[in-house]
C-alpha positions, 0 to 999 in steps of 0.5 A: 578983745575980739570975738575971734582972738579969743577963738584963738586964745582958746584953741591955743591954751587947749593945744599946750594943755594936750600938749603938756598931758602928752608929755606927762604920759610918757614920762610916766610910761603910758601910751596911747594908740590910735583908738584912744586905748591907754596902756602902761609900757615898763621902762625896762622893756623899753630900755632892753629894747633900745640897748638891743636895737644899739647892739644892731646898729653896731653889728650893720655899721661893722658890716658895712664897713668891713667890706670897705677897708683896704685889707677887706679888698685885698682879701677878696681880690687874693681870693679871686685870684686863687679861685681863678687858680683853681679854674685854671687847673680845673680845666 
């Protein structure tokens, strides 16, 4: 074995270990930020704040689909309609 494969050899198995301890840390719910500090998060919190999150993809996808249904159209073209009714007598 040469002197740089075994560099290689090294840096690698460094890398899975980190690697693997990364991944045991959050099974576990611990995180760590960007100076190193590490803190213990709930996993209830966490999945209250997932649920939540869920509940607001559901609320934006029906708004943005709503407003592109065929009767959505209708409604809006009907109600276009009765307001320029509404200029008409206005005037």
């Amino acid at each position: 074995m040469t002197f740089w494969s075994a560099i290689v050899l090294i840096v690698a198995i460094l890398a899975i270990t980190e690697m693997v301890k990364s991944r045991h840390r959050a099974r576990h719910g611990i995180t760590r930020d960007h100076l190193g500090s590490e803190t213990l998060t709930d996993s209830r919190d966490a999945q209250r704040e997932i649920e939540d999150l869920r509940e607001r993809i559901k609320v934006l996808e029906r708004i943005a689909t709503e407003g592109n249904t065929l009767d959505a159209r209708e409604t809006q073209r009907i109600s276009a309609e009765i307001e320029a009714l509404r200029d008409k007598q206005a005037d």
